[in-house]
FITORLUM-587115 format. One record per atom (N, C-alpha, C, O): residue in three letters; atom name; z, x, y. Coordinates in steps of 0.05 Angstrom, whole numbers. Example, Ala and Ser with C-alpha at 12.3 -4.5 7.8 and 13.67 -1.06 7.14 Angstrom:
! residues 2
<node code="ALA" site="N" zz="156" xx="264" yy="-114"/>
<node code="ALA" site="CA" zz="156" xx="246" yy="-90"/>
<node code="ALA" site="C" zz="156" xx="264" yy="-66"/>
<node code="ALA" site="O" zz="169" xx="285" yy="-66"/>
<node code="SER" site="N" zz="142" xx="257" yy="-45"/>
<node code="SER" site="CA" zz="143" xx="273" yy="-21"/>
<node code="SER" site="C" zz="157" xx="258" yy="1"/>
<node code="SER" site="O" zz="161" xx="268" yy="23"/>
//
This chain:
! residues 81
<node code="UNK" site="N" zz="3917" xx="4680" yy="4924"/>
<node code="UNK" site="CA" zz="3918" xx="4652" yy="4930"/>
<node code="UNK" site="C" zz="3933" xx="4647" yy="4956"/>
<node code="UNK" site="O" zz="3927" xx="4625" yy="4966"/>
<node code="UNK" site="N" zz="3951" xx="4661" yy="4970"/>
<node code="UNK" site="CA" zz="3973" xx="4661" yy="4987"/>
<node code="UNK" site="C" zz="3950" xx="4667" yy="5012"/>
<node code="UNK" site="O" zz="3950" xx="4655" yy="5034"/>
<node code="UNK" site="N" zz="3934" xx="4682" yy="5005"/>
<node code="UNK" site="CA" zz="3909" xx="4683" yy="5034"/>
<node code="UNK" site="C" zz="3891" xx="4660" yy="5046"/>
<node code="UNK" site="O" zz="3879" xx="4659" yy="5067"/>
<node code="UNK" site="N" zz="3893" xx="4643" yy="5027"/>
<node code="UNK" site="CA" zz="3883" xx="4619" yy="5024"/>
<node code="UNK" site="C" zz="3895" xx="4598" yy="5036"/>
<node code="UNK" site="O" zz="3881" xx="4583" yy="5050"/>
<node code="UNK" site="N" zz="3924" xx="4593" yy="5034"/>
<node code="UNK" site="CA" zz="3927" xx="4566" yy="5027"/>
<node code="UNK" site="C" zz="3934" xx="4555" yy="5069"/>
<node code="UNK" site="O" zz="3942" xx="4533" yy="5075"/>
<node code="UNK" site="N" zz="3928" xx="4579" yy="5088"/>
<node code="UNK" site="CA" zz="3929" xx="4565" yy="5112"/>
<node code="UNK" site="C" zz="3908" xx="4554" yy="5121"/>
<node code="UNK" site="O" zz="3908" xx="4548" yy="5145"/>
<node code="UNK" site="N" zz="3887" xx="4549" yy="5106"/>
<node code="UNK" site="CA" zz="3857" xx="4548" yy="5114"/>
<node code="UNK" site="C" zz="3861" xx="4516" yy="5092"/>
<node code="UNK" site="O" zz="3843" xx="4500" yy="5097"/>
<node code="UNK" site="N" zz="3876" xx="4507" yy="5076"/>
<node code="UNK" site="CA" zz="3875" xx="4488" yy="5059"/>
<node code="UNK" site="C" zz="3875" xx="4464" yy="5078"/>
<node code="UNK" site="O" zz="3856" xx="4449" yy="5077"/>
<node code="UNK" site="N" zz="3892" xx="4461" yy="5095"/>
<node code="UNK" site="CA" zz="3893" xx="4421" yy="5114"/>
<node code="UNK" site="C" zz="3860" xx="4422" yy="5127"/>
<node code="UNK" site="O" zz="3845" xx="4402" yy="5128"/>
<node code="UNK" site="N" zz="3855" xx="4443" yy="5132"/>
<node code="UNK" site="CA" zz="3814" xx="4442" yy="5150"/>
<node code="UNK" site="C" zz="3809" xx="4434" yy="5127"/>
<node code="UNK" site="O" zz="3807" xx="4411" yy="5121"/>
<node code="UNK" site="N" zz="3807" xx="4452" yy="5112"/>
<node code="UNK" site="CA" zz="3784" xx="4443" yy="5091"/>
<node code="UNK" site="C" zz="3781" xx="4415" yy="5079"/>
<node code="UNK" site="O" zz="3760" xx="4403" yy="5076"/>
<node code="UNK" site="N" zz="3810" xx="4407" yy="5072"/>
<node code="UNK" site="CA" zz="3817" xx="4379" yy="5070"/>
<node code="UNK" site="C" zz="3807" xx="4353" yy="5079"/>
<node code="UNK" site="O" zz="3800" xx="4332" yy="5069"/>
<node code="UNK" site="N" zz="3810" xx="4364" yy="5108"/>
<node code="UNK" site="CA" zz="3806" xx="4339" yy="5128"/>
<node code="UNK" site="C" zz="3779" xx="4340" yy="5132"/>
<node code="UNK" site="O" zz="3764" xx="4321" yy="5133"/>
<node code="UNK" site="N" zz="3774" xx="4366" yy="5136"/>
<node code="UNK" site="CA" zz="3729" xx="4357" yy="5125"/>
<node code="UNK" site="C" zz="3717" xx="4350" yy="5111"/>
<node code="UNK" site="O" zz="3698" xx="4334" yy="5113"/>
<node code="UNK" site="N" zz="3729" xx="4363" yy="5092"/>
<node code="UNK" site="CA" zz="3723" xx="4337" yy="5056"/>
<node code="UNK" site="C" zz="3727" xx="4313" yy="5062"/>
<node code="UNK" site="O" zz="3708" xx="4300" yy="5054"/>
<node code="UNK" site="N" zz="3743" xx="4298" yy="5074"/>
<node code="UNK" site="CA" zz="3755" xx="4272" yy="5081"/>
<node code="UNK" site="C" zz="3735" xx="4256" yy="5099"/>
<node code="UNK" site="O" zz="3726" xx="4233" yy="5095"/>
<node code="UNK" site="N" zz="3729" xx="4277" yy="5125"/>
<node code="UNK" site="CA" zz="3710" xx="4268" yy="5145"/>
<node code="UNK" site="C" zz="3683" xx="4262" yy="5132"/>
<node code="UNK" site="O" zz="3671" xx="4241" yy="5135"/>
<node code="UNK" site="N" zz="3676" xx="4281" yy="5116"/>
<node code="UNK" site="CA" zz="3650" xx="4278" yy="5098"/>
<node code="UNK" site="C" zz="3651" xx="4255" yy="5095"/>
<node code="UNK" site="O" zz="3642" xx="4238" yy="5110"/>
<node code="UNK" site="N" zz="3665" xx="4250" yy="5065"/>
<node code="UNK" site="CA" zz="3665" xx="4222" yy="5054"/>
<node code="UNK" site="C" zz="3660" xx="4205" yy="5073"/>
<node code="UNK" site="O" zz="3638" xx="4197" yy="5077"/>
<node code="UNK" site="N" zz="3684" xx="4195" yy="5091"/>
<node code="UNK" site="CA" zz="3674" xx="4173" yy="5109"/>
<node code="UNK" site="C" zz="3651" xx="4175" yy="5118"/>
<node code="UNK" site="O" zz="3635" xx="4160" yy="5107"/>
<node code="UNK" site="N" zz="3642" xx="4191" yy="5136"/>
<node code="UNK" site="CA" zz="3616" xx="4193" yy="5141"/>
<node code="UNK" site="C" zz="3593" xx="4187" yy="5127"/>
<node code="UNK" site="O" zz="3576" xx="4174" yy="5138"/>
<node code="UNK" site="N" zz="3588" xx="4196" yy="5100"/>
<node code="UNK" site="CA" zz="3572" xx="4178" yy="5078"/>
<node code="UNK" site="C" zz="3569" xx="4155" yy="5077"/>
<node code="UNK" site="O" zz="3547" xx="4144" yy="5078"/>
<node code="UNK" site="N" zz="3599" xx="4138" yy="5075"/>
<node code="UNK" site="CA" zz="3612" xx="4118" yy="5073"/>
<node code="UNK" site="C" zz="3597" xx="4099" yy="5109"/>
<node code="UNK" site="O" zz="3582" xx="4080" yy="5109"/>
<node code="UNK" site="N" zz="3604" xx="4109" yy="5126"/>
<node code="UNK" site="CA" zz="3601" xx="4106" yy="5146"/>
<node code="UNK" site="C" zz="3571" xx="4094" yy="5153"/>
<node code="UNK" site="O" zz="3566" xx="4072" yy="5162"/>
<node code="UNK" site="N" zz="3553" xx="4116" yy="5144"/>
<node code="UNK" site="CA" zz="3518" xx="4125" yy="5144"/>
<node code="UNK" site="C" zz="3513" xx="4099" yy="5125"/>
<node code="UNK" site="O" zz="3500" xx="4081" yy="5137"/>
<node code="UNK" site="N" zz="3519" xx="4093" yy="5101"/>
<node code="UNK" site="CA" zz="3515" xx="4073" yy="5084"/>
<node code="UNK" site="C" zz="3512" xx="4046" yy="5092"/>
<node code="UNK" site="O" zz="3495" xx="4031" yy="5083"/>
<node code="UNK" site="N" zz="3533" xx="4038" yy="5113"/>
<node code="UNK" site="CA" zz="3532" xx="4009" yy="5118"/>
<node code="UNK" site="C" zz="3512" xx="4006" yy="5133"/>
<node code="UNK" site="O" zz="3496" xx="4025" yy="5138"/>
<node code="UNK" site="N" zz="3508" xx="3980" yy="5143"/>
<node code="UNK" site="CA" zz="3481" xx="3979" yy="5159"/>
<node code="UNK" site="C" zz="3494" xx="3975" yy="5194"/>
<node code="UNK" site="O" zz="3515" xx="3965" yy="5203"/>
<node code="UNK" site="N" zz="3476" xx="3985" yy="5204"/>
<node code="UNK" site="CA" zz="3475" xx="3979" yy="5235"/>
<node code="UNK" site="C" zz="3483" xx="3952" yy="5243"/>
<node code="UNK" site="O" zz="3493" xx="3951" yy="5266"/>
<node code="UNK" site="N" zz="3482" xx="3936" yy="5234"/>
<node code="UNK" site="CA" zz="3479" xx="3900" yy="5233"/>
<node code="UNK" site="C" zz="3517" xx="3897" yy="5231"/>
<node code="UNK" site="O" zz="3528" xx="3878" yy="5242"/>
<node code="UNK" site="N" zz="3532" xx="3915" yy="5218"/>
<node code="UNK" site="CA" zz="3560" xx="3908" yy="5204"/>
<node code="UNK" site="C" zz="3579" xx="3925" yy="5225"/>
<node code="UNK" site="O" zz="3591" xx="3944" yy="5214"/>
<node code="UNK" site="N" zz="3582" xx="3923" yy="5245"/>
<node code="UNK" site="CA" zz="3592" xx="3931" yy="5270"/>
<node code="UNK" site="C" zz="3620" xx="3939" yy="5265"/>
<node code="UNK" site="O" zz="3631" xx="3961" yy="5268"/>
<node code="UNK" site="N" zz="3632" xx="3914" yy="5258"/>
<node code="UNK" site="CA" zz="3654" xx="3907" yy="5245"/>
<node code="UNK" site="C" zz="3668" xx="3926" yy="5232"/>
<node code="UNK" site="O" zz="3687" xx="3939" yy="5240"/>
<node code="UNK" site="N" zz="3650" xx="3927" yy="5206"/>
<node code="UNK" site="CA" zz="3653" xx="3937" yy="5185"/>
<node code="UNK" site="C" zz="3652" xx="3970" yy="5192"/>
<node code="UNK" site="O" zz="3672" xx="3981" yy="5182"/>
<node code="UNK" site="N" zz="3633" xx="3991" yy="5206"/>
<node code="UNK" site="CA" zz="3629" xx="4008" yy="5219"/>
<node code="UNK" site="C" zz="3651" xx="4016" yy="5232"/>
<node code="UNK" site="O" zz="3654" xx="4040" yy="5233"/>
<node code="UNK" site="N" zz="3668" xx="4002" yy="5243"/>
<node code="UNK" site="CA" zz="3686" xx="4008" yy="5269"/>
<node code="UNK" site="C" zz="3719" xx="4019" yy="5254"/>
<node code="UNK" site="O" zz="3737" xx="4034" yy="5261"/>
<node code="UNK" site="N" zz="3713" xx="4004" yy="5235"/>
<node code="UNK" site="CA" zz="3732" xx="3994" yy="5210"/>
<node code="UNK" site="C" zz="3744" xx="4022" yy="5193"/>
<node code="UNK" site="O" zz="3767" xx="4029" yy="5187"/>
<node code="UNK" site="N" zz="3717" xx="4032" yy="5189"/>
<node code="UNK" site="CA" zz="3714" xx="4056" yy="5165"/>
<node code="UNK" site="C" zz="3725" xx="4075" yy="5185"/>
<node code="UNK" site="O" zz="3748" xx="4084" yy="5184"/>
<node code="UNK" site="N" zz="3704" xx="4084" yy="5210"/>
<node code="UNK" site="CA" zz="3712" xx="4098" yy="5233"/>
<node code="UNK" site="C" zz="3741" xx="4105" yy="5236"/>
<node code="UNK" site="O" zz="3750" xx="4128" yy="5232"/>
<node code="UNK" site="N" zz="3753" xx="4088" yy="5242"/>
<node code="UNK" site="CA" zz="3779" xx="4083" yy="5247"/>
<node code="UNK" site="C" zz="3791" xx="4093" yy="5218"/>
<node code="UNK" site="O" zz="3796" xx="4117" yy="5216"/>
<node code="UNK" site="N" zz="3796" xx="4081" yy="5199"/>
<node code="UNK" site="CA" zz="3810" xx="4081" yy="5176"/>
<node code="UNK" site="C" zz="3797" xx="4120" yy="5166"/>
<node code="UNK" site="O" zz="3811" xx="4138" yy="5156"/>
<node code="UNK" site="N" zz="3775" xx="4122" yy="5170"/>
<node code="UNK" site="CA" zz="3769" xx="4152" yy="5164"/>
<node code="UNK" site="C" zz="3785" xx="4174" yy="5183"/>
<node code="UNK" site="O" zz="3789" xx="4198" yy="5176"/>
<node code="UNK" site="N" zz="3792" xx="4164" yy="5208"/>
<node code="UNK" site="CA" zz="3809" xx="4181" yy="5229"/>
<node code="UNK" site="C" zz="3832" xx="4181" yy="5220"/>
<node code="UNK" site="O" zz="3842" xx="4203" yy="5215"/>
<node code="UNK" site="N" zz="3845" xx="4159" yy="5216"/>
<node code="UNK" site="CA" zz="3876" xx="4160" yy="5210"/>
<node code="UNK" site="C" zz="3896" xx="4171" yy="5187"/>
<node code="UNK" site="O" zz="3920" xx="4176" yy="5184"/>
<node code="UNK" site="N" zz="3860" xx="4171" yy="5161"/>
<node code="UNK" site="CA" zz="3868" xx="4187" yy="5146"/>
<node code="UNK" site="C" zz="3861" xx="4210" yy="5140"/>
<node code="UNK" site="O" zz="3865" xx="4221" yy="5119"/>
<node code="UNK" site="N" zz="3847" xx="4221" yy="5165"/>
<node code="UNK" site="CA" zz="3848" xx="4252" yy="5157"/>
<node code="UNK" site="C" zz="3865" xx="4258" yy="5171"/>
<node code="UNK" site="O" zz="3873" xx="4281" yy="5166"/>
<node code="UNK" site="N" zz="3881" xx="4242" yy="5198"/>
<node code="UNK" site="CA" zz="3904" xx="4261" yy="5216"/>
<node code="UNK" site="C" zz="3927" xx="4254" yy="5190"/>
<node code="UNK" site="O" zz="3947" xx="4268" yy="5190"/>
<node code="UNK" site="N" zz="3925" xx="4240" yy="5176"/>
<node code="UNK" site="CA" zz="3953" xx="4230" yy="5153"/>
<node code="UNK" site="C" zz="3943" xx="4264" yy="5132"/>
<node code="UNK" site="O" zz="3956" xx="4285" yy="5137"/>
<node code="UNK" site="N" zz="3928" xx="4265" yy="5120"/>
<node code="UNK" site="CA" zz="3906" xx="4287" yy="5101"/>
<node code="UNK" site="C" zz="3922" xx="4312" yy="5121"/>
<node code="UNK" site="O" zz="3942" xx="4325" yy="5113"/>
<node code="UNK" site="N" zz="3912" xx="4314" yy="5144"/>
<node code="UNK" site="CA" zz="3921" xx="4341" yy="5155"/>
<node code="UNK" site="C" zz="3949" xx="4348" yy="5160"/>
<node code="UNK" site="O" zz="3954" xx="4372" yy="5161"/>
<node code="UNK" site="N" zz="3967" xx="4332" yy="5163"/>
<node code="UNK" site="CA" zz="3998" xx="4327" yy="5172"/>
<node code="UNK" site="C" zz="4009" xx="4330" yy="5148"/>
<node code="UNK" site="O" zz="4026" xx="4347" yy="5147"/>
<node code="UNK" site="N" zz="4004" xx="4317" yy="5123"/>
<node code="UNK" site="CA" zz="4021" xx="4328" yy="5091"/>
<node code="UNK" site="C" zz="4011" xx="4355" yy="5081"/>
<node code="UNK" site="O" zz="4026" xx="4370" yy="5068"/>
<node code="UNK" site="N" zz="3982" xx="4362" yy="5087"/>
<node code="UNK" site="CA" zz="3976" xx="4380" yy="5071"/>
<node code="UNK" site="C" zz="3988" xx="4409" yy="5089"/>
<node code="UNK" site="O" zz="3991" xx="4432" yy="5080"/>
<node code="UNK" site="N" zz="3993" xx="4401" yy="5111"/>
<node code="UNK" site="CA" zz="4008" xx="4426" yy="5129"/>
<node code="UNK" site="C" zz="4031" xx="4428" yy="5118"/>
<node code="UNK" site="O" zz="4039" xx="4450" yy="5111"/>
<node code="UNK" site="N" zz="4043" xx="4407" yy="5115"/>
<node code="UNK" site="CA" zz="4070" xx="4407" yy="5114"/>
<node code="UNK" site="C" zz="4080" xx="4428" yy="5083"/>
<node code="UNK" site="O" zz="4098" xx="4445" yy="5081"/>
<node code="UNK" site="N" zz="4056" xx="4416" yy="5059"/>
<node code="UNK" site="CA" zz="4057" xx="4423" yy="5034"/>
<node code="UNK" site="C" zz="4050" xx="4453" yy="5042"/>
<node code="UNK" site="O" zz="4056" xx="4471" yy="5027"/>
<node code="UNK" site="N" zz="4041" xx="4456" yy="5059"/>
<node code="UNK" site="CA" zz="4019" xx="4496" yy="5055"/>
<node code="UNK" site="C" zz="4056" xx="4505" yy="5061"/>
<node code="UNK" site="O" zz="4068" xx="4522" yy="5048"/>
<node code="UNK" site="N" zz="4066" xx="4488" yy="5082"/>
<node code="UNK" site="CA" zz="4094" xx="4507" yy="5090"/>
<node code="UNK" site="C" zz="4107" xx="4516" yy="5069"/>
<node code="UNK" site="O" zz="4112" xx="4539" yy="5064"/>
<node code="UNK" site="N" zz="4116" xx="4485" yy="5052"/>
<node code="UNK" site="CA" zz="4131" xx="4481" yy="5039"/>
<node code="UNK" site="C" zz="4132" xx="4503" yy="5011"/>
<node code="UNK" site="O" zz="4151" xx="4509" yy="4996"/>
<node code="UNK" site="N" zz="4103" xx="4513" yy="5010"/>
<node code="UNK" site="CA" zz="4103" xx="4536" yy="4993"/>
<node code="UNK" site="C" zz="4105" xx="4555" yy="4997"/>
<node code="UNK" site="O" zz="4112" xx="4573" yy="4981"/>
<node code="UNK" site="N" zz="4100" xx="4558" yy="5021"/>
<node code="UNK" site="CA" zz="4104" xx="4597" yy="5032"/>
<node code="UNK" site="C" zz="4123" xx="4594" yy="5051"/>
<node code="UNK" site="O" zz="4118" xx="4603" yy="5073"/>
<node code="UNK" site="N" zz="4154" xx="4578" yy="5046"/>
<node code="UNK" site="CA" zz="4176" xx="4593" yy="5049"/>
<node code="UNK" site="C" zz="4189" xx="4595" yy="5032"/>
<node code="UNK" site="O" zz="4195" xx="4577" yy="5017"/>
<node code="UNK" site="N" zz="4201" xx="4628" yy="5030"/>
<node code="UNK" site="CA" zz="4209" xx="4635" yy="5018"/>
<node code="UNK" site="C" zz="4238" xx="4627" yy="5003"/>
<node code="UNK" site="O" zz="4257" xx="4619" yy="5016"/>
<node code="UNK" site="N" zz="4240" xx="4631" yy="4965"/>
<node code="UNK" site="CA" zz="4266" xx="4612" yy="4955"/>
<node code="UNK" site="C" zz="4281" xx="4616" yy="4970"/>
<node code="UNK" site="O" zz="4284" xx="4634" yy="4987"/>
<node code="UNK" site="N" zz="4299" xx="4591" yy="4961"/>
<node code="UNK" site="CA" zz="4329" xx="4593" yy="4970"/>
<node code="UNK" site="C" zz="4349" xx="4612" yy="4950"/>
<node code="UNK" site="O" zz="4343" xx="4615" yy="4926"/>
<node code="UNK" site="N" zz="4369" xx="4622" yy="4960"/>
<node code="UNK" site="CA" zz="4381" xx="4636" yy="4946"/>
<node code="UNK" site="C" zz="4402" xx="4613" yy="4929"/>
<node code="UNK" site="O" zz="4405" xx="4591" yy="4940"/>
<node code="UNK" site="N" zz="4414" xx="4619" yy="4901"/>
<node code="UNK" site="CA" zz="4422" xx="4607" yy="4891"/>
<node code="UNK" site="C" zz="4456" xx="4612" yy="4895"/>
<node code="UNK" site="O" zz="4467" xx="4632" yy="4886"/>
<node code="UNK" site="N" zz="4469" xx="4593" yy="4909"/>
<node code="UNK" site="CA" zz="4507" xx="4593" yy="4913"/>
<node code="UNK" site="C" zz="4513" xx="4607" yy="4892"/>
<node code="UNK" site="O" zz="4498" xx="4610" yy="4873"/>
<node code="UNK" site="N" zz="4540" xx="4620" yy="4894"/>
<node code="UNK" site="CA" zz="4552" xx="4636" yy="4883"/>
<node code="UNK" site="C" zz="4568" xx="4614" yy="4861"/>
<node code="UNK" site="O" zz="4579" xx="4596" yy="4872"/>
<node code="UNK" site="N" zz="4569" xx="4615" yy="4829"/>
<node code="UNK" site="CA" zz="4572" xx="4592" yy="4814"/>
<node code="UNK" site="C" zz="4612" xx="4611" yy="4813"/>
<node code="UNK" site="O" zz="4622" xx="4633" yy="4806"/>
<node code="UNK" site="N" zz="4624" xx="4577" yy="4826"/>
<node code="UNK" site="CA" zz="4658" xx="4593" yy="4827"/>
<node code="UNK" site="C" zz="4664" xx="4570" yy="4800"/>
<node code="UNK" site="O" zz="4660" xx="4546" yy="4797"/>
<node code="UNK" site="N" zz="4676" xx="4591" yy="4783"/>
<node code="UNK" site="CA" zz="4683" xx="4583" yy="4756"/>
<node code="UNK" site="C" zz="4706" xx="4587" yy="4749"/>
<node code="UNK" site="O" zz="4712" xx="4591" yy="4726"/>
<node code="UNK" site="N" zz="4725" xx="4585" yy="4773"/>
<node code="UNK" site="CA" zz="4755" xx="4595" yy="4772"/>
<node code="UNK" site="C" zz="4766" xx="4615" yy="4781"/>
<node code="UNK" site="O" zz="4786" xx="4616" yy="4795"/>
<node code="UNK" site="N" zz="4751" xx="4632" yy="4772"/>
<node code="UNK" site="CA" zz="4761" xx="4656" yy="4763"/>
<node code="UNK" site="C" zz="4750" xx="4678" yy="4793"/>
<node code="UNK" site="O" zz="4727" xx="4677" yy="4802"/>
<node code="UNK" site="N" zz="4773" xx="4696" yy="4803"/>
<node code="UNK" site="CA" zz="4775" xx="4707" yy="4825"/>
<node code="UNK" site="C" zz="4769" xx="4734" yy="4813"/>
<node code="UNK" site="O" zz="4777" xx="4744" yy="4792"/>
<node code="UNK" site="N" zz="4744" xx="4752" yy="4841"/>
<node code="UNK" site="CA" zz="4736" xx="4770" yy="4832"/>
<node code="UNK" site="C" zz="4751" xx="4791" yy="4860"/>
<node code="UNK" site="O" zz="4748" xx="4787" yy="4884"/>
<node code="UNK" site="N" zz="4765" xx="4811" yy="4847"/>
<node code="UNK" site="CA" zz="4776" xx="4831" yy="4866"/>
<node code="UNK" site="C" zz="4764" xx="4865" yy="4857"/>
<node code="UNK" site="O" zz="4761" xx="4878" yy="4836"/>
<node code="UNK" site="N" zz="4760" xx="4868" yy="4885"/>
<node code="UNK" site="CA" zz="4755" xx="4893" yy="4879"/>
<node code="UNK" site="C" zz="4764" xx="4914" yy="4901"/>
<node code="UNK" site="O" zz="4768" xx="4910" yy="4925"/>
<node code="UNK" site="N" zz="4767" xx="4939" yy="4885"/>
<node code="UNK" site="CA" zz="4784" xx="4956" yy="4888"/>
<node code="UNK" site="C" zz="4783" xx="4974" yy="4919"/>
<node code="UNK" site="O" zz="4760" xx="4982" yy="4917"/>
<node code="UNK" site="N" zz="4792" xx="4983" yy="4943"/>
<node code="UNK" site="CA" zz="4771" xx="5001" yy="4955"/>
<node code="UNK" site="C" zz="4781" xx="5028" yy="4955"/>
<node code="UNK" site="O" zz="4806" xx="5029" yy="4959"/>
<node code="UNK" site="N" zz="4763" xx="5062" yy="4949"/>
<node code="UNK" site="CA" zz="4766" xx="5066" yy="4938"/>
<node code="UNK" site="C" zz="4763" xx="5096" yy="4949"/>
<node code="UNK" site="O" zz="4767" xx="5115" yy="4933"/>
//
């Protein structure tokens, strides 16, 4: 799955382009308006689509954080030897 997931924001944002584009093809020539509308709103949300889903591909393939050392009082000495 880890081979995958840098190819995830394209794929995303083409799926996305698709749709509008359907969406787009559907209205009529006559609704200019309306056309310019989708256009627009289909751009902004695939650069929004490509900018989180980057961010999320990062956010999984870096590697954990290490977990603080839990201080419970109590002092650890050791010997050298």
């Amino acid at each position: 799955m880890e081979n995958y997931l840098p190819i995830v924001p394209y794929v995303l944002t083409i799926l996305w382009a698709l749709i509008c584009l359907r969406i787009y093809t559907m209205i009529s020539v006559e609704n200019a308006g309306q056309r310019r509308l989708i256009a627009i709103g289909g751009s902004v949300g695939a650069a929004l689509i490509y900018i989180l889903a980057a961010n999320f591909v990062t956010i999984l393939q870096a590697p954990p954080a290490e977990k603080p050392a839990q201080n419970d009082g109590r002092v650890k000495i050791q010997m050298k030897g």
